[in-house]
C-alpha positions in Angstrom: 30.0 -5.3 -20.2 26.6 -4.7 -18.5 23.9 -7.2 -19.5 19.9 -6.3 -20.0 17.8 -9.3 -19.4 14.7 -8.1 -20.5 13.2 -7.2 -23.9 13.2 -3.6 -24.0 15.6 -1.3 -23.7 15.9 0.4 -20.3 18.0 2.9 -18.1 19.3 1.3 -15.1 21.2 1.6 -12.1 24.4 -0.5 -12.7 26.1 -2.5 -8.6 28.8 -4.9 -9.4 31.8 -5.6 -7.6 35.4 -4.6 -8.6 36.2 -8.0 -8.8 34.1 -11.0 -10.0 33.0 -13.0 -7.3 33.9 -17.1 -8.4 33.6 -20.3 -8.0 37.1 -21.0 -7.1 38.5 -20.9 -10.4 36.6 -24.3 -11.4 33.5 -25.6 -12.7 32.3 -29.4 -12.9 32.6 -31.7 -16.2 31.3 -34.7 -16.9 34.3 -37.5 -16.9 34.3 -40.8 -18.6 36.6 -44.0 -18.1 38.2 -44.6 -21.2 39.2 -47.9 -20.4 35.1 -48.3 -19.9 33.0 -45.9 -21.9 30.2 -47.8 -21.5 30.0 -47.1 -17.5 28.2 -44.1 -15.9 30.9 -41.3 -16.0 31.6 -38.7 -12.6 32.0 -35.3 -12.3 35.2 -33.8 -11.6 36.3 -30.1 -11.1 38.3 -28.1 -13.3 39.6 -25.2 -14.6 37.7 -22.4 -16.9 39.0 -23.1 -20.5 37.3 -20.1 -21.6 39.0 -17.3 -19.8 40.5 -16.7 -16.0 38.3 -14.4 -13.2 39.3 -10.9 -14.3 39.7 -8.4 -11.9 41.2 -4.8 -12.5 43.7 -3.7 -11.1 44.4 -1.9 -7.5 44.4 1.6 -9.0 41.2 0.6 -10.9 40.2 -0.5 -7.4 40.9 3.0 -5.8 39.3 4.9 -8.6 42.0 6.1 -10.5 39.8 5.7 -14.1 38.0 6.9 -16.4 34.5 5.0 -17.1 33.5 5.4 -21.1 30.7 4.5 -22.4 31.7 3.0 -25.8 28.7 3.6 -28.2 29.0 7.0 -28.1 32.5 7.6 -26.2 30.7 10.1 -23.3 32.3 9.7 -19.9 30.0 8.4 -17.1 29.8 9.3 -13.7 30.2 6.8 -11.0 30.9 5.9 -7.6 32.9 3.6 -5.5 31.7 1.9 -2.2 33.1 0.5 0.5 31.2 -2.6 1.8 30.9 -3.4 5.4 30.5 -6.7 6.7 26.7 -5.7 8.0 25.9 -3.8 4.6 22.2 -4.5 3.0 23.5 -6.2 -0.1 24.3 -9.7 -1.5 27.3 -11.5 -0.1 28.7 -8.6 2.5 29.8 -10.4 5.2 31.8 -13.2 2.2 32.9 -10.3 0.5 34.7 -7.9 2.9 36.1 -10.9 4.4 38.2 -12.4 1.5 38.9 -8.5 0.7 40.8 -8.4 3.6 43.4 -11.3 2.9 46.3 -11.5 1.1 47.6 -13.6 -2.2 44.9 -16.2 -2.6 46.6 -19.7 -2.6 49.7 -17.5 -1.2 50.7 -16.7 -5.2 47.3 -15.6 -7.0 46.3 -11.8 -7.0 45.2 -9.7 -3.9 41.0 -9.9 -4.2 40.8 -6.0 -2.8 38.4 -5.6 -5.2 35.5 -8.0 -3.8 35.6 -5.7 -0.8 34.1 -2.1 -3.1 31.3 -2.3 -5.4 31.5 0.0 -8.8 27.9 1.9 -9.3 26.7 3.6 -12.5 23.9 4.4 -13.8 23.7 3.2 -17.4 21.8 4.9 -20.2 19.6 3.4 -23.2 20.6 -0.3 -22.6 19.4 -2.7 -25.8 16.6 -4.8 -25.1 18.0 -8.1 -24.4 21.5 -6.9 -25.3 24.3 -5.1 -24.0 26.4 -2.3 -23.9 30.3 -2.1 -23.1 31.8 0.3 -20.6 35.5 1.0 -20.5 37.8 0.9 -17.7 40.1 4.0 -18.7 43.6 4.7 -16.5 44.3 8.3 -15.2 46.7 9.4 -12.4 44.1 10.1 -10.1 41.1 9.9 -8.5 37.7 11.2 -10.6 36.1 14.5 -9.8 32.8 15.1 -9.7 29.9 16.9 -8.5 26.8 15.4 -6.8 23.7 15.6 -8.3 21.8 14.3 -5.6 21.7 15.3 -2.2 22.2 14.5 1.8 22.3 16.2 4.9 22.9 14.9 8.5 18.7 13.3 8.1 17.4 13.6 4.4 18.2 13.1 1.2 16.7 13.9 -2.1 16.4 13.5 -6.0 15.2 15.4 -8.7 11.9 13.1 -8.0 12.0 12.2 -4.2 12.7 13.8 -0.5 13.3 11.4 2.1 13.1 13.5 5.9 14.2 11.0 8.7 13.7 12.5 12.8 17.1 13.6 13.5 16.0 12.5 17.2 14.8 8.9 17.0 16.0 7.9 13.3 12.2 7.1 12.3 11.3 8.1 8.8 8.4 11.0 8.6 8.4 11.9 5.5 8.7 11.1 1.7 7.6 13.4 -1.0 7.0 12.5 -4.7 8.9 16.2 -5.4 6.9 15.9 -9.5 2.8 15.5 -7.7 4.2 17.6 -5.0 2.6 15.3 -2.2 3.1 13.2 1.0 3.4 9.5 0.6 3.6 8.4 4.0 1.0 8.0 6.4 1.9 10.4 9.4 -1.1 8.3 11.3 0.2 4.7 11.1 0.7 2.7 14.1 4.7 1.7 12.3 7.1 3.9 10.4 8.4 3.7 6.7 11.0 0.3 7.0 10.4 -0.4 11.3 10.5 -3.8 11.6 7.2 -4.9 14.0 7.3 -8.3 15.8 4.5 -10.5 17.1 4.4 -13.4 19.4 1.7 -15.8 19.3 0.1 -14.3 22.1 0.7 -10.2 21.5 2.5 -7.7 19.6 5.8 -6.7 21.0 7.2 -3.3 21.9 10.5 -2.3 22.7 12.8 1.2 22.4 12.9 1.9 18.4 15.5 4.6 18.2 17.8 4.2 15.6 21.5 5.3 14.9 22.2 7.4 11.9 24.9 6.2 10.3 27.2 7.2 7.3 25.3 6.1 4.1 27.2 7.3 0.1 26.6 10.5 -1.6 27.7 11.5 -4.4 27.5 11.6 -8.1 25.5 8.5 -9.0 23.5 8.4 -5.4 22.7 9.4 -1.7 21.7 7.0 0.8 20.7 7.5 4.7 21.5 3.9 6.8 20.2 3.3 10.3 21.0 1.4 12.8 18.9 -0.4 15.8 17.8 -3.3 17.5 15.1 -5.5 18.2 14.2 -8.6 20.6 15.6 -11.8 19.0 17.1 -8.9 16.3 20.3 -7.6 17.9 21.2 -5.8 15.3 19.8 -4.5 11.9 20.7 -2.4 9.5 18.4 -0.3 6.7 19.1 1.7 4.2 17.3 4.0 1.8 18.7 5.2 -1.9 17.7 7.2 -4.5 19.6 7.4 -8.0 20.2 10.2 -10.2 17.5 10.1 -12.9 15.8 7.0 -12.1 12.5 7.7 -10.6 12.6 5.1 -8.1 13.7 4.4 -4.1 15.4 1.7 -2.9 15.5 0.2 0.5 17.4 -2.1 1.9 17.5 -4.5 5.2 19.9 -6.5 7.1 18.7 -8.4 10.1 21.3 -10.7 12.5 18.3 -12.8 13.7 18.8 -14.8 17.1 17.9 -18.3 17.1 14.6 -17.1 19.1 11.7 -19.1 18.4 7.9 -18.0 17.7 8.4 -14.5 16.5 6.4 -13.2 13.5 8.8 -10.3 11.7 6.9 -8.0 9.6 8.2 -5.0 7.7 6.0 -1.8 7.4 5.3 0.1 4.6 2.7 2.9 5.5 2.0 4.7 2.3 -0.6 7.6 2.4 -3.7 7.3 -0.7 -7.0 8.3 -0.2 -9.4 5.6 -0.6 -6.6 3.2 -2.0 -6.9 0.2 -4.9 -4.9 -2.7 -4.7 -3.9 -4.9 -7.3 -0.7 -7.3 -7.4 0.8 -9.2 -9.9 0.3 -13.3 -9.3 1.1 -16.4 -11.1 0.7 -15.2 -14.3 -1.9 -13.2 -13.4 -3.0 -10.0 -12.4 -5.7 -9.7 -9.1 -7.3 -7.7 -7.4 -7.9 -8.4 -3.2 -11.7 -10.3 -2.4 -12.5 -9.3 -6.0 -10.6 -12.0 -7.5 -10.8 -14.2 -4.5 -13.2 -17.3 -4.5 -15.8 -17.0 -1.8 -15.1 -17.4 1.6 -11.0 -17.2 1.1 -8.6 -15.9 3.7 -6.2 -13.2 2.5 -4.4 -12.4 5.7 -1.2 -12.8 3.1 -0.8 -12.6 -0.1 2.0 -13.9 -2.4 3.4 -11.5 -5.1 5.5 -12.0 -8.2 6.8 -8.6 -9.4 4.7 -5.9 -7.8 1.7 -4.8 -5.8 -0.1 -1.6 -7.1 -2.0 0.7 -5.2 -3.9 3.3 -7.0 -6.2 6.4 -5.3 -6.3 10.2 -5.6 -5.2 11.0 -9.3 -1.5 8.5 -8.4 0.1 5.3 -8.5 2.3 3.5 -6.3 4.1 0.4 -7.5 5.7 -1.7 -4.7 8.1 -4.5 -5.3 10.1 -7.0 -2.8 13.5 -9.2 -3.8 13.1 -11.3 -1.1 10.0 -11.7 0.7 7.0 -12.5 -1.8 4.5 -12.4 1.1 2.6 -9.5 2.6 -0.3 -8.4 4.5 -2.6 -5.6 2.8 -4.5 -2.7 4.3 -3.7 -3.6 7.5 -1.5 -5.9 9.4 -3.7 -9.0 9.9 -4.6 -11.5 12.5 -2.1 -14.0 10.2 -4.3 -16.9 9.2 -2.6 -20.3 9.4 -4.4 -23.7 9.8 -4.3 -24.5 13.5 -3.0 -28.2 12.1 0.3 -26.1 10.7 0.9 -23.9 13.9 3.4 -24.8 17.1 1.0 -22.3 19.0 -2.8 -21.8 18.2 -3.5 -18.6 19.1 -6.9 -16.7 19.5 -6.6 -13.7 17.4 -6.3 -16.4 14.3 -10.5 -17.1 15.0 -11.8 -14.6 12.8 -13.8 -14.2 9.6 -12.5 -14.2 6.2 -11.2 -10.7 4.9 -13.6 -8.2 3.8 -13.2 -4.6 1.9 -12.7 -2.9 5.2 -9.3 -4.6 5.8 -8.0 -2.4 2.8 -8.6 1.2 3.4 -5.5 2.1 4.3 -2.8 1.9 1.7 -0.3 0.1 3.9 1.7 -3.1 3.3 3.2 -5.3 5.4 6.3 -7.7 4.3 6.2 -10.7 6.0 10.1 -11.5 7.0 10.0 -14.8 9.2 7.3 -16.8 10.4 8.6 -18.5 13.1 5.1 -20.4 14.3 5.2 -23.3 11.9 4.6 -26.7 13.7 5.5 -28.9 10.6 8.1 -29.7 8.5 9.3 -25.6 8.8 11.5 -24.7 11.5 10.2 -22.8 14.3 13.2 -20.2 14.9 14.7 -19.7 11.7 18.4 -17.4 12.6 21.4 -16.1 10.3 22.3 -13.0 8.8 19.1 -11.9 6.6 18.9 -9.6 3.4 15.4 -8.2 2.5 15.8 -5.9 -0.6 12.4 -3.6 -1.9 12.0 -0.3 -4.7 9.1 1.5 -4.6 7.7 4.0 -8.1 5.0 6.2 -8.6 3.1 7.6 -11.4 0.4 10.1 -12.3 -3.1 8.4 -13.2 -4.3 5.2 -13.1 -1.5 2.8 -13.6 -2.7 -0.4 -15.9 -1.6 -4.0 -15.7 1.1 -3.5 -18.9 2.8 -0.8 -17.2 2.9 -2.5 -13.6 4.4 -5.6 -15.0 7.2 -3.7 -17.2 7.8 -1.4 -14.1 7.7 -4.6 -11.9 10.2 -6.7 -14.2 12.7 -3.8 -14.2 12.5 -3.4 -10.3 13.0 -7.2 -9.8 15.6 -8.1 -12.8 19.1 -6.1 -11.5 21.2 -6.1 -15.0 24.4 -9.1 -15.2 27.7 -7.5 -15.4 31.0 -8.9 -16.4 34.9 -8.0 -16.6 36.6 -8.8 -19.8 40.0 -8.7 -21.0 40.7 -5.8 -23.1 39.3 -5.8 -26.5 40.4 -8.2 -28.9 39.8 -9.8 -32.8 36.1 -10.9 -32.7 33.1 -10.0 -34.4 30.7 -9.2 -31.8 30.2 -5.2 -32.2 30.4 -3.0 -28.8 26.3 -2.8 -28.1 23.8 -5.3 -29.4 20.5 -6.2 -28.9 19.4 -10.2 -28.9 15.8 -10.1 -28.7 13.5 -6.8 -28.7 9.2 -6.9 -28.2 7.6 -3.8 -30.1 4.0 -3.0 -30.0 1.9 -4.3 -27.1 2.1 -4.9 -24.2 3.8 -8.6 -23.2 6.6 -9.9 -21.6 8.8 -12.0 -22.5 9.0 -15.2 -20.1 11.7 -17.2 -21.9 13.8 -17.6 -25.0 15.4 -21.0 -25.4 16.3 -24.2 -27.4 13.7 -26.0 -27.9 13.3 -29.7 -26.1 13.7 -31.6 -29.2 16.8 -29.7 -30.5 14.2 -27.7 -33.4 14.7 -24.0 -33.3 14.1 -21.7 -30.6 10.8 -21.1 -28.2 10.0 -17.8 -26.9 7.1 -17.7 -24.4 5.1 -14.1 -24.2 2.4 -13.6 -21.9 -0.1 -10.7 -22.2 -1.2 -9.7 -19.0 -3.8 -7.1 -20.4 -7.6 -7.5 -21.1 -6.9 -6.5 -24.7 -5.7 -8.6 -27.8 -2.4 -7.3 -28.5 0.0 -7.2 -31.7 3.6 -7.4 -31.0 6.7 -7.3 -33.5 9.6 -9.5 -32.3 13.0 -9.1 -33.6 16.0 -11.4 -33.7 19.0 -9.7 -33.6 20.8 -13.1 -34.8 20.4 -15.7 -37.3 18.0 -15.8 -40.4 14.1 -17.2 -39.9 12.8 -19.5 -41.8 9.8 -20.5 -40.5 7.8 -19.5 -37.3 4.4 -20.4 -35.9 2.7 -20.9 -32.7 2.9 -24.6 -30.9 1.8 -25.4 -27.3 3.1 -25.3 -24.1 4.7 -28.7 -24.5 6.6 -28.1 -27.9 4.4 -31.6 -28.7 4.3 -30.9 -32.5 8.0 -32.4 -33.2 9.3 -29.3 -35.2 6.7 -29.2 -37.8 4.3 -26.5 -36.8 1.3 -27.5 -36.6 0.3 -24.5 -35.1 -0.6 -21.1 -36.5 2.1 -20.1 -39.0 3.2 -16.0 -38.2 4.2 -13.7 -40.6 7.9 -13.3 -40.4 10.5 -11.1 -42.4 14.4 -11.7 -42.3 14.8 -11.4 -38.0 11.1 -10.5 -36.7 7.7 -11.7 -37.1 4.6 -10.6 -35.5 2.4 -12.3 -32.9 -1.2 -11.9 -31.8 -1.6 -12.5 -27.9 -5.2 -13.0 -26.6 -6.1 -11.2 -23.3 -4.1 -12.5 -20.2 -3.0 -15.6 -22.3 0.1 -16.7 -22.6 2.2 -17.7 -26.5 4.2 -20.3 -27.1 6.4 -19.6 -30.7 9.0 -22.2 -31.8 11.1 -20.1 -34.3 13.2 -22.5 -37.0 16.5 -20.6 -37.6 18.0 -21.0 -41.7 
């Protein structure tokens, strides 16, 4: 069963493992003396009452099946991956290791599964609701033919070419195949995903040639992984991805980072727009650089939510990070920190406050580590790191609505679960919880309320327009609806603007960038 988290319906790429990743079979209940109820109780582990960790079995792990989409019966194409203990996603190095052991516990099943992940791409999910995909035996493996593409140093979609230097492994090109244009800057200083490092005293250079290595192709995607190294980096690991009908690249890093200290790590992003216009998603809030700024601010870095936007010559690039909400604009910048929060003050920090020159190139830099903190942060932070970014573009001038729906579906990966075969219930195959038509908002939470009355769902509008959304329920009957503030302080009664509502929707006004708070009271 694949889960969509947000509230309209989407097409996504679909990662889960072929085996659920757990807990150890347990989760923690609150336990109370019965011999002395009225003493503060402890929490013990135990087992899952609901159901055990499914996992299919080994010739559903080798790729004997059949994946059917059950709304409509159609089979889906998919792939399965192999996961190395350096690969770019969550949990490798866990994951191949426990795939390579035998019985857990010497008598539970073999986990081979935790060591491949399962991709699809899955069509016309509900908004908030789900679809169910099934499983289906066959003797062997399934057949089919690639719809994207790779050779030994590109790959390609029907909406993007990626061109890597079959010599030194650095990225040169990537063309948006529909605008038929170059989005990387052949000019910039760093290629598309180098990793650039700075002391406190200069920036560092080294060899950067990387190692092709074997990346998946095949029916669902194509990816091209390199490998290199780097001081206090001795090993990373990138890899780029495009999907089959998604207009949309992925990239993905793994760094082993040393335990050397004072190294800035910045990831480069050299995109090519002539006389670009930035704009990235906040708190809440939409800005744009120095514009929104109050007077006199330093905006060396910036911290995103969702997505930074740059706009210029008739296109739109939306940029989104996973993992590392802080970046440099324009250019990669001197780094402004309070000499009171830095180990080392150095000189190049002395500067004035950023101006419109800094931004007129449309790069971005990804801060990684910041390793100069004289504080309470450590000053040589060290592991196995995962740094995960998509990138989209459009024709036009891409607004604020569109950013943030394009920006939620980047950063909100769909939940997937394993169930036992179908049995009596009355939940059908494909439902949707909670949908938002008409307007532009998004939906920030649906929950019980803090005094046990009815639900609150939370909308923000981050237009400059009034907007009129419908909202439907796709459970229970409402009886009454109406607006109450952020602190649900009205004690159930709504004392708030009452909304118009029908059986399982209502309709809500949202002013411009505002947020709405609506307790919905449930028959």
């Amino acid at each position: 069963m694949v889960y969509n988290p947000l509230p309209s319906p989407r097409t996504v790429a679909v990662i889960t493992p072929l085996r659920e990743i757990e807990n150890c079979g347990s989760v923690m209940a609150m336990v109370t003396d019965p011999d002395h109820p009225d003493q503060p109780g402890y929490l013990r582990g135990m087992a899952l009452t609901d159901r055990w960790h499914l996992h299919p079995p080994q010739e559903f792990v080798d790729g004997s099946f059949d994946l059917i989409d059950l709304r409509n019966g159609a089979t889906v194409d998919f792939q399965i991956v192999d996961i190395a203990v350096d690969a770019p996603v969550p949990y490798a190095p866990q994951r191949h290791g426990l795939a390579q052991g035998g019985k857990r516990y010497g008598f539970f099943e073999v986990p081979a599964g935790l060591g491949r992940d399962l991709h699809f791409v899955a069509p016309d999910l509900p908004a908030c609701g789900y679809a169910t995909f099934e499983l289906r035996p066959r003797q062997e493996r399934q057949a089919t033919s690639a719809t994207t593409s790779r050779s030994a140093s590109s790959i390609e979609s029907e909406y993007y070419r990626l061109q890597v230097d079959p010599d030194t492994g650095r990225v040169v090109s990537l063309i948006d195949i529909e605008a038929d244009r170059e989005l990387l800057d052949a000019e910039a200083p760093h290629g598309l995903g180098e990793i650039v490092l700075r002391t406190p005293e200069s920036m560092l250079d080294w060899d950067r040639t990387l190692i092709r290595r074997a990346g998946a192709d095949g029916a669902v995607y194509s990816t091209i992984e390199l490998a290199t190294s780097a001081p206090g980096h001795p090993h990373i690991v990138t890899a780029f991805s495009l999907h089959r009908g998604l207009k949309r690249l992925d990239m993905a890093l793994r760094i082993l980072k040393d335990p050397t200290p004072l190294l800035d790590v910045h990831l480069a992003f050299p995109f090519l727009l002539a006389d670009p216009a930035f704009r990235y998603e906040g708190v809440l809030c939409a800005l744009t650089p120095m514009a929104d700024f109050l007077p006199g601010a330093y905006w060396d870095q910036v911290t995103v939510r969702n997505w930074v936007r740059i706009g210029g010559s008739g296109i739109s690039l939306l940029w989104s990070s996973l993992d590392a909400p802080t970046c440099a604009l324009g250019q990669l910048t001197e780094g402004y920190t309070s000499p009171a929060h830095s180990c080392i003050v150095p000189e190049r920090i002395k500067h004035e406050p950023g101006d419109a020159g800094q931004v007129r190139r449309a790069w971005v830099y990804s801060l990684l580590c910041a390793n100069n903190l004289g504080t309470n942060f450590s000053v040589s932070q060290t592991g196995s790191l995962l740094f995960r970014y998509s990138l989209t573009t459009a024709a036009g001038e891409m607004g604020d609505a569109e950013a943030a729906r394009l920006g939620a579906d980047a950063m909100t990966p769909c939940q997937t679960i394993f169930t036992q075969p179908r049995r009596p219930g009355h939940l059908p195959l494909s439902s949707s919880m909670i949908a938002i038509e008409g307007g532009s908002p998004a939906l920030l939470c649906c929950k019980r309320a803090e005094d046990g009355q009815g639900l609150i769902l939370r909308l923000w509008n981050p237009t400059a327009e009034t907007t009129e959304s419908t909202v439907r329920l796709g459970f229970g009957t409402i009886e009454r609806v109406g607006l109450t503030a952020l602190a649900e302080d009205d004690d159930g009664q709504l004392t708030g603007e009452l909304l118009g509502h029908g059986r399982r929707a209502f309709t809500v006004r949202i002013g411009p960038r505002s947020i709405a708070t609506v307790r919905v009271i449930l028959e």
